[in-house]
Residue, then its C-alpha position, 0 to 999 in steps of 0.5 A: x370562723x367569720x360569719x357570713x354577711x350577706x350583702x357582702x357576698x352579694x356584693x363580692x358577687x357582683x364585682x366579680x361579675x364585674x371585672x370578669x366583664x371588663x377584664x375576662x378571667x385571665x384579669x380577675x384575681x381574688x386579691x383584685x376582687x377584694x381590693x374592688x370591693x374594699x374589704x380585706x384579702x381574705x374576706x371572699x375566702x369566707x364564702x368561697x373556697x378559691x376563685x375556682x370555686x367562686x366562678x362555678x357557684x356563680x355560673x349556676x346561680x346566674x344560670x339559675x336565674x336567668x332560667x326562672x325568668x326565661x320560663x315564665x309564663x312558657x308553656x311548652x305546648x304552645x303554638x310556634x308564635x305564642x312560645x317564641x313571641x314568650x321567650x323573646x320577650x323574656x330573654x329581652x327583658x332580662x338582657x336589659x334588667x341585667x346588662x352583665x349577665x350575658x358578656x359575663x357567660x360569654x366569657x365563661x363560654x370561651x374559657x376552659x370552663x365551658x367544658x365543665x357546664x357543658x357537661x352539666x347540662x348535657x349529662x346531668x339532669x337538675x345539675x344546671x339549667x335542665x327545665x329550659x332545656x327540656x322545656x325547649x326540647x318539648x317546645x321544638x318537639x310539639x311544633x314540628x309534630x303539629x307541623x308549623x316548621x320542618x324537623x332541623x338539627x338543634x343547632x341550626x334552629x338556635x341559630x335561626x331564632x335566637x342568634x339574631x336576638x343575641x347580636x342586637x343585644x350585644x351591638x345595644x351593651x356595646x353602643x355601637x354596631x358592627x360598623x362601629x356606628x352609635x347603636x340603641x337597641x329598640x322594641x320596635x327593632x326586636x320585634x320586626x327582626x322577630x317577624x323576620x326569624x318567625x317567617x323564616x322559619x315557617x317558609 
């Protein structure tokens, strides 16, 4: 049996997220992975079973990640303004320290695998990114108990206060708008969309 390396399983890791960015997971293959990565065809079977099982363990792990950064420094009992201004800042920042992290869960949400991380999220506790969405929960909870915004469905209050982040990050990663004009994404942009959001909100 092969030993692990792992700066190279990192390094598989990475190009994986790489093509599945550019060429989504109808593109990727593992002998393309290897060929990416200049090493032999059966290399990434050292660590993973099968492209399968390397795209789940990614997901997780990515997920994972982006959890920890997303939670830091929010606390869940703050005020409306203090909680949204911490996770805008946090998700912004980590959008832009790992640009291909979130085209690359666009593609996993539009595949027959969101399904399988859906279900992790909603029914199994601990399994995938359970503390931001019970952090989340609690955070929504609070402030409509304390009164700063009306009780509306999860879906709609996603929408509302992260939605508009999520497309100037996406016209930002692409370079351009949804005119196909040149596009730079700014913090002075992202925190006057976040008044915005936050107005809208409280009215």
């Amino acid at each position: 049996m092969r030993n692990r390396d792992l700066s190279k399983e990192n390094r598989i890791k990475q190009k994986a997220i790489e093509i599945i960015v550019k060429e989504g997971l109808d593109g990727f293959t593992m002998n393309k992975l290897a060929k990416a990565c200049h090493i032999s065809v059966g290399t990434p079977y050292v660590y993973y079973k099968d492209k399968d099982d390397l795209i789940v363990k990614m997901v997780i792990e990515e997920g994972n990640k982006m959890e920890m950064e997303i939670n830091k420094g929010f606390d869940p009992g703050s005020s409306l303004e203090e909680g949204l201004r911490v996770q805008w800042t946090n998700r912004y920042n980590y959008a832009l320290k790992n640009p291909l992290v979130l085209p690359f869960f666009e593609q996993i949400n539009n595949s027959h695998y969101s399904h399988r991380f859906n279900e992790m999220f909603n029914e199994k506790p601990g399994m995938f990114m359970s503390e931001f969405k019970n952090n989340l929960l609690n955070f929504i909870s609070h402030t409509v108990q304390r009164g700063e915004i009306a009780e509306i469905p999860f879906e709609i209050y996603w929408s509302i206060v992260f939605s508009p982040l999520y497309t100037l990050l996406r016209f930002h990663q692409q370079g351009k708008s949804i005119s196909g004009l040149p596009f730079v994404l700014t913090d002075e942009m992202v925190w006057v969309t976040f008044e915005k959001v936050l107005r809208s909100l409280k009215e």
